[in-house]
DRENTORKOL-3810 file (N, C-alpha, C; in nm, 4 decimals):
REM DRENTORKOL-3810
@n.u->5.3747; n.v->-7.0474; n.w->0.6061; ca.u->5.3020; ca.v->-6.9239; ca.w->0.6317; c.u->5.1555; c.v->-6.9578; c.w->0.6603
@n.u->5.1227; n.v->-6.9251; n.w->0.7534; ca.u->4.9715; ca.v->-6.9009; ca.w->0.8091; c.u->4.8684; c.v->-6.8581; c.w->0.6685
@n.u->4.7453; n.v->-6.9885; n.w->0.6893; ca.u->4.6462; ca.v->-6.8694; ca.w->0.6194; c.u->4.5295; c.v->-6.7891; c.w->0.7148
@n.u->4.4962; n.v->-6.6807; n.w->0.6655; ca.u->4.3886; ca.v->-6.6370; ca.w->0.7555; c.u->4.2554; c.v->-6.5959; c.w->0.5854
@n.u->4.1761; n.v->-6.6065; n.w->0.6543; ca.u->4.0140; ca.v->-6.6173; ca.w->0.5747; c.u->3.9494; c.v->-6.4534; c.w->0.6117
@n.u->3.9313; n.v->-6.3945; n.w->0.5452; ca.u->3.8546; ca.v->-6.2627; ca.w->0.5213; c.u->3.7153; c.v->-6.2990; c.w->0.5086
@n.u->3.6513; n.v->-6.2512; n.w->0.6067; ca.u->3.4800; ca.v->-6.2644; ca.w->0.5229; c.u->3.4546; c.v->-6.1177; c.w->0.5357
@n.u->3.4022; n.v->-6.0526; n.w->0.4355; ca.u->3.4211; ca.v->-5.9212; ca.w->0.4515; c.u->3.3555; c.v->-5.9002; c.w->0.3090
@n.u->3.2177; n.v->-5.8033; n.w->0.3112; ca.u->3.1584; ca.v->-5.7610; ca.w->0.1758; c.u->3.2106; c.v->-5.6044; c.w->0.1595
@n.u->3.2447; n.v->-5.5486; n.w->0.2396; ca.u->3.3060; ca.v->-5.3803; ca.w->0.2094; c.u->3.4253; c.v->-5.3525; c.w->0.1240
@n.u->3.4936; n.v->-5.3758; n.w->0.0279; ca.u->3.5977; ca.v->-5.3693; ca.w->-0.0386; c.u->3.6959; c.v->-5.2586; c.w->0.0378
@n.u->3.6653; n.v->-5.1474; n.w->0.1016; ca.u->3.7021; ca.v->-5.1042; ca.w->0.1882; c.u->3.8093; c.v->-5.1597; c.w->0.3073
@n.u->3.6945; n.v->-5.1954; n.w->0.3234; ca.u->3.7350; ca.v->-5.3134; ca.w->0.4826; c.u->3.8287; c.v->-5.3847; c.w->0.4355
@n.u->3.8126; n.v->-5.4454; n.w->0.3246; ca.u->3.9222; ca.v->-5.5942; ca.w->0.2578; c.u->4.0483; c.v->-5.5254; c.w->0.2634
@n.u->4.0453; n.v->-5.3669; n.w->0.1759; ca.u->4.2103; ca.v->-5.3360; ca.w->0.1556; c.u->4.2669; c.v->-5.2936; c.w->0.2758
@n.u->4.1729; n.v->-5.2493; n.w->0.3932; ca.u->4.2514; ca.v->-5.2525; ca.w->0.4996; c.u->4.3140; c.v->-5.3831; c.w->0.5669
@n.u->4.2553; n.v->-5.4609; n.w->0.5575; ca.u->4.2896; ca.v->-5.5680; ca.w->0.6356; c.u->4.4191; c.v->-5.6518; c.w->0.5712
@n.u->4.3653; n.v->-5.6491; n.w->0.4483; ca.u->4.4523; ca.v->-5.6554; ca.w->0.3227; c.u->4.6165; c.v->-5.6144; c.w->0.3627
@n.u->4.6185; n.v->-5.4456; n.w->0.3831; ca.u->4.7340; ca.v->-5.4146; ca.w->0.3953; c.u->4.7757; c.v->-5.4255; c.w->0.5060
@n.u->4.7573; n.v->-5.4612; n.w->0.6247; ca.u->4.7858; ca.v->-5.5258; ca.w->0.7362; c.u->4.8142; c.v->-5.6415; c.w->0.7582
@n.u->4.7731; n.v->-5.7388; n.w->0.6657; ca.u->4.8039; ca.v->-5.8868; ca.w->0.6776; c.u->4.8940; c.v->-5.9530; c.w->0.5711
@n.u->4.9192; n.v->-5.8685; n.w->0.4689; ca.u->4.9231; ca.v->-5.9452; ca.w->0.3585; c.u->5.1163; c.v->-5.9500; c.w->0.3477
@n.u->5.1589; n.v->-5.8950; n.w->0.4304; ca.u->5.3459; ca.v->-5.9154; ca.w->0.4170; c.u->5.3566; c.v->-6.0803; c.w->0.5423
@n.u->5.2672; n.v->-6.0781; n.w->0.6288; ca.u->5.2887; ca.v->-6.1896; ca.w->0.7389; c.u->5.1747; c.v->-6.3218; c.w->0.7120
@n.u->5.0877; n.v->-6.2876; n.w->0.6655; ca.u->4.9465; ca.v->-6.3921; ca.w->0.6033; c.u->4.9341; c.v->-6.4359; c.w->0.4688
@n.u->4.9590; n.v->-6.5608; n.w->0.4518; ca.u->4.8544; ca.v->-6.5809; ca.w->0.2939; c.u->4.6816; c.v->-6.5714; c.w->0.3587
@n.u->4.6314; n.v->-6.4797; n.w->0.2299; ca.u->4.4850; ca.v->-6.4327; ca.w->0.2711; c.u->4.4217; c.v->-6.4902; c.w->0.1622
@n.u->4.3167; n.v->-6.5065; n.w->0.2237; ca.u->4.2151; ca.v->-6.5506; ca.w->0.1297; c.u->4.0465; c.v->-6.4813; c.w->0.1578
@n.u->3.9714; n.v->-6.4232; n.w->0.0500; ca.u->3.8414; ca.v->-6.3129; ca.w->0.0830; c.u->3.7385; c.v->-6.3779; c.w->0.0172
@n.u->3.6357; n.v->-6.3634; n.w->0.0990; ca.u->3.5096; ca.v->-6.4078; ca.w->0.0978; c.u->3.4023; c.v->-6.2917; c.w->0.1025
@n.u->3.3279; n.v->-6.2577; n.w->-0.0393; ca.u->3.2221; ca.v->-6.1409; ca.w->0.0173; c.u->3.1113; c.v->-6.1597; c.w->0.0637
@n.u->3.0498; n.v->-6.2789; n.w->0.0681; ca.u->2.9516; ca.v->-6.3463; ca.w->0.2048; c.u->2.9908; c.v->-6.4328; c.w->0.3186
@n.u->2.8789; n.v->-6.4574; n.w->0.3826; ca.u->2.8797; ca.v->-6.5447; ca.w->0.4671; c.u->2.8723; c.v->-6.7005; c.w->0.3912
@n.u->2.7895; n.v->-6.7595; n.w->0.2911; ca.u->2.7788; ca.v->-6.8628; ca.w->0.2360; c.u->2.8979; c.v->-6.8866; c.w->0.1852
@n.u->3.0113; n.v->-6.7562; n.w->0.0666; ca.u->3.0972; ca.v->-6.8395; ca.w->0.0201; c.u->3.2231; c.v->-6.8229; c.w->0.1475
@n.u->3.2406; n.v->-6.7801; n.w->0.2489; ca.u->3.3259; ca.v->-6.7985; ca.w->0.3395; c.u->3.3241; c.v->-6.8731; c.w->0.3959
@n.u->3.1674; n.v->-6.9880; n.w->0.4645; ca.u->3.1286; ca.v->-7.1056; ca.w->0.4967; c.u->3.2292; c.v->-7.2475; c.w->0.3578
@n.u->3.1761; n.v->-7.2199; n.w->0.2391; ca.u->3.2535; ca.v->-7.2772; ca.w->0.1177; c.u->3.3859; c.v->-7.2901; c.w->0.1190
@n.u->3.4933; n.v->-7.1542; n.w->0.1251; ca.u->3.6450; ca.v->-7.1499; ca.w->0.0937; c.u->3.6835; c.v->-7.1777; c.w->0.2495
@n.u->3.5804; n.v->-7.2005; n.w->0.3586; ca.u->3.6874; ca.v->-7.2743; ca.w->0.4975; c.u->3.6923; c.v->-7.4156; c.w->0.4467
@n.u->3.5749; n.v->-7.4672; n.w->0.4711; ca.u->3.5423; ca.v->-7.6249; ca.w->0.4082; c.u->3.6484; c.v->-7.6337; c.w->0.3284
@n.u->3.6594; n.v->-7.6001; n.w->0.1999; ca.u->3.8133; ca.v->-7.6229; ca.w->0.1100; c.u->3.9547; c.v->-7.6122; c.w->0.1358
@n.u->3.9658; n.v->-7.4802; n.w->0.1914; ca.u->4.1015; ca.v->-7.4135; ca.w->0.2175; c.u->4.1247; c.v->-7.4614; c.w->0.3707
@n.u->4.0383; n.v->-7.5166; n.w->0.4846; ca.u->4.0716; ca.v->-7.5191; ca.w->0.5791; c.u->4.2402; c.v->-7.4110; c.w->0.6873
@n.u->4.1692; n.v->-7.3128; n.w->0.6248; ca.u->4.2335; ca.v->-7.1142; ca.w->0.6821; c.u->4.2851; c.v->-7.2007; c.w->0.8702
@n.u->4.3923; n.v->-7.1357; n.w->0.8691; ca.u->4.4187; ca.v->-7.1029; ca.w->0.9926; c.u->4.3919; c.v->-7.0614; c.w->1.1061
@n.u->4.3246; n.v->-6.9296; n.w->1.0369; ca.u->4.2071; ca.v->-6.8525; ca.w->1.1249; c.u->4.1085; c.v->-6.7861; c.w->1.0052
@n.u->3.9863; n.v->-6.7633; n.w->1.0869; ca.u->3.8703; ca.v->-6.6439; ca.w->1.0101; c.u->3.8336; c.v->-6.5234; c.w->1.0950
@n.u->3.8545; n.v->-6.4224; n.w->0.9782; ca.u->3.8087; ca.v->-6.2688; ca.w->1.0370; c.u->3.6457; c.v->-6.2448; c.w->0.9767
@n.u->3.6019; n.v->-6.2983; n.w->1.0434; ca.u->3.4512; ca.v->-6.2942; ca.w->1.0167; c.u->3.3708; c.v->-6.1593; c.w->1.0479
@n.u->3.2839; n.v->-6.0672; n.w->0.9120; ca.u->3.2345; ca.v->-5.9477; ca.w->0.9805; c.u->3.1196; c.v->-5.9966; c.w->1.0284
@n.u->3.0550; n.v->-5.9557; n.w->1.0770; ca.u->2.8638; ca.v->-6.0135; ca.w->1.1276; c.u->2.7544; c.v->-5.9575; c.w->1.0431
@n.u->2.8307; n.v->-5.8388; n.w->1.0023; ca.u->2.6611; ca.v->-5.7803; ca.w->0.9071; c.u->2.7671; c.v->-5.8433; c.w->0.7485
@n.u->2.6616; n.v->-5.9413; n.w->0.6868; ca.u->2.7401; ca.v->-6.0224; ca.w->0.5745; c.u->2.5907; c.v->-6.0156; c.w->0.4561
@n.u->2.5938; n.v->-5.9888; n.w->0.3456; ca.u->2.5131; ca.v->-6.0696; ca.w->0.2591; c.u->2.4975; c.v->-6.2318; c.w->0.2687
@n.u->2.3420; n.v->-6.2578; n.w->0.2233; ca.u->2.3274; ca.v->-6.3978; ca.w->0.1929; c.u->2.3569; c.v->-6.4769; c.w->0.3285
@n.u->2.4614; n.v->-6.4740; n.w->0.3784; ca.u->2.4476; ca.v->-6.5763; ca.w->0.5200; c.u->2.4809; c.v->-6.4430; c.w->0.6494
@n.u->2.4772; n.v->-6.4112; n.w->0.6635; ca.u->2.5040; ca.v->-6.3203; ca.w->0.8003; c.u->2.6522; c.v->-6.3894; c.w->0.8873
@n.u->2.7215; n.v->-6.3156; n.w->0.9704; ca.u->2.8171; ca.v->-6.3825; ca.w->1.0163; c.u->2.8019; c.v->-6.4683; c.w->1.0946
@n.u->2.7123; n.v->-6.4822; n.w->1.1562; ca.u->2.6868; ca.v->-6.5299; ca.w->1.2997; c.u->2.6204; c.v->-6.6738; c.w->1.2609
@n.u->2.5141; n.v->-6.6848; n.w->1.1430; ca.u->2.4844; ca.v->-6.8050; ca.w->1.0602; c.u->2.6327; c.v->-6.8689; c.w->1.0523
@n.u->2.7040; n.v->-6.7802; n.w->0.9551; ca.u->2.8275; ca.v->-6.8384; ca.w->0.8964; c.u->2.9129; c.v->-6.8917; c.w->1.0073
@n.u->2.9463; n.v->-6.8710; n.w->1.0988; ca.u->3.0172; ca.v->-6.9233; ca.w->1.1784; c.u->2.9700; c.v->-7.0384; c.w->1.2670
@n.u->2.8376; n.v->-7.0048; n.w->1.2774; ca.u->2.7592; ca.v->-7.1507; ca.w->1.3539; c.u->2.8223; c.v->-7.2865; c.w->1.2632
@n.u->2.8049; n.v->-7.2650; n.w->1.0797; ca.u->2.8162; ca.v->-7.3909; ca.w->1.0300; c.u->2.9425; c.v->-7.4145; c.w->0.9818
@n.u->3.0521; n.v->-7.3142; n.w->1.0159; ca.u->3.2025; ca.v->-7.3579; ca.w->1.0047; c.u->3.2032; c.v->-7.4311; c.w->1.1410
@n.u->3.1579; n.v->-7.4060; n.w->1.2846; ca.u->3.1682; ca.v->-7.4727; ca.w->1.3857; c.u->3.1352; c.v->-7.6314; c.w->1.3984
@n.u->3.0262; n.v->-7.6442; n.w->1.3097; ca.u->3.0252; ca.v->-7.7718; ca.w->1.2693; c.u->3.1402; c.v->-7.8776; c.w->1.2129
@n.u->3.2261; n.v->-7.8345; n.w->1.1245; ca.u->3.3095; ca.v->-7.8933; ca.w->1.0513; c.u->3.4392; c.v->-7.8765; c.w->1.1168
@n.u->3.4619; n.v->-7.7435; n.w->1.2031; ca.u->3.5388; ca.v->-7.7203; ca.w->1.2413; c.u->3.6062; c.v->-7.6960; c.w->1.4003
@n.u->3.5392; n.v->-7.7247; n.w->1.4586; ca.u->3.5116; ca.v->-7.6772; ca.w->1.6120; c.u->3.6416; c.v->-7.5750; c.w->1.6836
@n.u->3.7235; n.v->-7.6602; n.w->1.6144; ca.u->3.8623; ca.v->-7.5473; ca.w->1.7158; c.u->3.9167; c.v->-7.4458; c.w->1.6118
@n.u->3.8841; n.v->-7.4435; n.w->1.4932; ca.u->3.9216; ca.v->-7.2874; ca.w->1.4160; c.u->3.9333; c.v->-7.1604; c.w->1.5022
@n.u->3.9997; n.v->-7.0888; n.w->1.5275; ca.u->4.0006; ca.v->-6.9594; ca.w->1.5774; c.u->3.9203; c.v->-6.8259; c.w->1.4501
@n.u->3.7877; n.v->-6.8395; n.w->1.5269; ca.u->3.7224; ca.v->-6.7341; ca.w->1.4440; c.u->3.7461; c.v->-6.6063; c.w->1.5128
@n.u->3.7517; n.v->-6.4632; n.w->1.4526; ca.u->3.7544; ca.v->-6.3037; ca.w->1.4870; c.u->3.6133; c.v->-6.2300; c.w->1.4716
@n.u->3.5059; n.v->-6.2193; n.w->1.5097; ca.u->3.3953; ca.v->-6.1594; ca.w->1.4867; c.u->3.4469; c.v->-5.9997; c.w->1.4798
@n.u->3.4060; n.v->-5.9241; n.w->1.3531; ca.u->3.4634; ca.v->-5.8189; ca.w->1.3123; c.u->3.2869; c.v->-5.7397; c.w->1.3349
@n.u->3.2671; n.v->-5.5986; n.w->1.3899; ca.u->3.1213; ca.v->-5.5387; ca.w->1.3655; c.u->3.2113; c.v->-5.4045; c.w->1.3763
@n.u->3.0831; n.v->-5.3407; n.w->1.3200; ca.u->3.0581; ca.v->-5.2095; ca.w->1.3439; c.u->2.9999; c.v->-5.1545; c.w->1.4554
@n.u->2.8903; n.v->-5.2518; n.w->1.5339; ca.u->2.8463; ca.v->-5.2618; ca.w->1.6415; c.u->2.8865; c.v->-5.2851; c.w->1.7512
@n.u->2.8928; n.v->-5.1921; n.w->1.8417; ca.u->2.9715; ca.v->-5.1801; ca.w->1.9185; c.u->2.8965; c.v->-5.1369; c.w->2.0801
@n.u->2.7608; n.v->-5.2253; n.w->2.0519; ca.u->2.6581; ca.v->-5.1882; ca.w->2.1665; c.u->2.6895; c.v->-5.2863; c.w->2.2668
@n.u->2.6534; n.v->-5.2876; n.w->2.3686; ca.u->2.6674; ca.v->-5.3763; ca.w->2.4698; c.u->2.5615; c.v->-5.4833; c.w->2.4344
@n.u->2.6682; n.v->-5.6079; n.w->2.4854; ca.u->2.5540; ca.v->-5.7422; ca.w->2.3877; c.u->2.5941; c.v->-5.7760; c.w->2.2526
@n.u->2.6675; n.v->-5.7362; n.w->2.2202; ca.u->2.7192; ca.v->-5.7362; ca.w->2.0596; c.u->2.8192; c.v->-5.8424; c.w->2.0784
@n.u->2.9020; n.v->-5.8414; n.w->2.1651; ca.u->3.0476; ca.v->-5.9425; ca.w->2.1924; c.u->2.9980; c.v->-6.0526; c.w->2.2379
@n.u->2.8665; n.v->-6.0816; n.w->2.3095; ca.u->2.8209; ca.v->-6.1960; ca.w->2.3873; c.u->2.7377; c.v->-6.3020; c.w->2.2871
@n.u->2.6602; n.v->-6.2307; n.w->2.1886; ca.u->2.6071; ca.v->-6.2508; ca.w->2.1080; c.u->2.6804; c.v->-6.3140; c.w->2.0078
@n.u->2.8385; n.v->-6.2711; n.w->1.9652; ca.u->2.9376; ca.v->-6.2983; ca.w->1.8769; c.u->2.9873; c.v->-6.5088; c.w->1.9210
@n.u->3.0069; n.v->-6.4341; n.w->2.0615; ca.u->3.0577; ca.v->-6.5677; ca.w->2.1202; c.u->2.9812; c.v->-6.6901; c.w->2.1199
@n.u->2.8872; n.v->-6.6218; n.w->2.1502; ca.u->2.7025; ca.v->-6.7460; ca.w->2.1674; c.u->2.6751; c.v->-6.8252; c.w->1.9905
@n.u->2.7350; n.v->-6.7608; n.w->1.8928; ca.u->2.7859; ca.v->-6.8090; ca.w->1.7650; c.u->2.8604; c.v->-6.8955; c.w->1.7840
@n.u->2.9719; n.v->-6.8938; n.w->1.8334; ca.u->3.0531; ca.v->-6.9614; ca.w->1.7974; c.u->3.1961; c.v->-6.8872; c.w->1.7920
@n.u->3.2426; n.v->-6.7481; n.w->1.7352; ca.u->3.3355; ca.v->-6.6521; ca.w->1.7592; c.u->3.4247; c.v->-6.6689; c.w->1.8634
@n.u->3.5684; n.v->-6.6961; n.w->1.8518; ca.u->3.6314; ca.v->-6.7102; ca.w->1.9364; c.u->3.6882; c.v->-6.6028; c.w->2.0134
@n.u->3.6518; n.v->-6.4738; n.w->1.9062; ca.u->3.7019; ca.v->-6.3637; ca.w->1.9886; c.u->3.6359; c.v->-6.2759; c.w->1.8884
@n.u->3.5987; n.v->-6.1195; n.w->1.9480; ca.u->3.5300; ca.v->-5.9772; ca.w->1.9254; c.u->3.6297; c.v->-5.9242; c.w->1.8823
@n.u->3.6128; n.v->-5.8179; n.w->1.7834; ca.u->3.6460; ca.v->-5.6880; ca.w->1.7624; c.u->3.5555; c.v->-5.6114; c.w->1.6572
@n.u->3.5545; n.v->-5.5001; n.w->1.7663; ca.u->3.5034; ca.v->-5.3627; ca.w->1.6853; c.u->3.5635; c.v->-5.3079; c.w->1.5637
@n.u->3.4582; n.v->-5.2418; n.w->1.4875; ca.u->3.5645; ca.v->-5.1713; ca.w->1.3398; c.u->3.5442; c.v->-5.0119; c.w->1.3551
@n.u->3.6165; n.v->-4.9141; n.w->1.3393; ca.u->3.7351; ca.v->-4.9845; ca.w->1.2646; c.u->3.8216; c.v->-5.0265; c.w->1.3882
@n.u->3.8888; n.v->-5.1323; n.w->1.3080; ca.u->3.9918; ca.v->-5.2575; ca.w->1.3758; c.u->4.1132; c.v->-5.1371; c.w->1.4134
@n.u->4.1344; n.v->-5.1688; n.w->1.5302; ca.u->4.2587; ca.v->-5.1112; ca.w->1.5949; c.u->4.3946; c.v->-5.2790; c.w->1.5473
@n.u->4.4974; n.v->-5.1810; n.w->1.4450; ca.u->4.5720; ca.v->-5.2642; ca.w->1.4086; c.u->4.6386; c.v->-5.3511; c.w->1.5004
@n.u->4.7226; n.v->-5.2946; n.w->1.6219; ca.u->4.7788; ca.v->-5.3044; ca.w->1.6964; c.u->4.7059; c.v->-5.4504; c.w->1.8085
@n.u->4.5874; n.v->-5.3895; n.w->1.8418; ca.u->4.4709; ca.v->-5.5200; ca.w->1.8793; c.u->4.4849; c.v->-5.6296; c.w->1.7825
@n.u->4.4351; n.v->-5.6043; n.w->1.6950; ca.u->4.4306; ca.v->-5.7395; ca.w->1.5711; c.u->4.5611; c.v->-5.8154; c.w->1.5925
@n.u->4.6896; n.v->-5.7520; n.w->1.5512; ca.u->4.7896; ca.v->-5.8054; ca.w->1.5387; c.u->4.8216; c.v->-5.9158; c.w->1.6382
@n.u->4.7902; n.v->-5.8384; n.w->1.7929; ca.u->4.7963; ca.v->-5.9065; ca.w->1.9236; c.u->4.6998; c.v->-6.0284; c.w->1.9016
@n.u->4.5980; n.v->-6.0472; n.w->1.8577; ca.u->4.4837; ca.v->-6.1121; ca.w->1.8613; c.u->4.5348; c.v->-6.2471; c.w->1.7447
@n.u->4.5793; n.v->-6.2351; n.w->1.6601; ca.u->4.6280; ca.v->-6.2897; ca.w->1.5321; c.u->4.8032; c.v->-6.3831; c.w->1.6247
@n.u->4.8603; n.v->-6.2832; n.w->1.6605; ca.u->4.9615; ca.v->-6.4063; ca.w->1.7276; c.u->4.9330; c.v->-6.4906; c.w->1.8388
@n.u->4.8111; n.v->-6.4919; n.w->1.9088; ca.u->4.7881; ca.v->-6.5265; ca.w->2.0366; c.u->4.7067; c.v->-6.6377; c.w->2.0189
@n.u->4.6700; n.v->-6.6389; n.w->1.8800; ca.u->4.5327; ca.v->-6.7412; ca.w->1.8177; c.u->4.6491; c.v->-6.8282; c.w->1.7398
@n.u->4.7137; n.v->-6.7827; n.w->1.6686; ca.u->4.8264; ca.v->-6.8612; ca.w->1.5565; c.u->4.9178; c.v->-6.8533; c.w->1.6211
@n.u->4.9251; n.v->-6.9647; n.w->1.7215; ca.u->5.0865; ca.v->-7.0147; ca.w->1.7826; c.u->5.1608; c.v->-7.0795; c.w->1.6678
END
């Protein structure tokens, strides 16, 4: 079974994603950017659903220095932001792929098998 990495400070956000992933994913949650940088390094996750607005490290930090260790991880940049420039900005991180919140399940799902062959 696949793991996938939550970085996600909204407890909100977690049980959604939560109940969407958690019959097909072992998950693992991170409520910053620093300790989600930490539990990839360890757990080396399958994939990361990274949000961008994060305590302590921001997403976009956080994913620059998983890119370091990690270069071909399939990261998900998760925002609320949804301005033009927001997705380009995600990628220019490091983000292997955008999505807006709230997360259209159906997208994710697509996004999650297409990344985890």
């Amino acid at each position: 079974m696949k793991t996938i990495l939550i970085v996600e400070d909204l407890e909100l956000n977690i049980e959604l994603l939560t109940q969407i992933l958690e019959d097909e994913y072992n998950l693992l949650v991170a409520k910053d950017g620093k300790q989600g940088v930490l539990l990839t390094e360890q757990n080396h996750p399958d994939l990361v659903l990274m949000d961008i607005s994060l305590p302590v490290m921001d997403g976009y930090e956080a994913t620059r220095n998983i890119r370091k260790a990690l270069p071909f991880l399939p990261i998900i940049g998760l925002s609320a932001h949804a301005m033009q420039g927001d997705d380009e900005k995600a990628r220019a991180a490091g983000c292997t792929d955008y999505l807006t919140k709230p997360v259209n399940e159906d997208l994710l799902l697509k996004k999650l098998k297409e990344y985890l062959v």
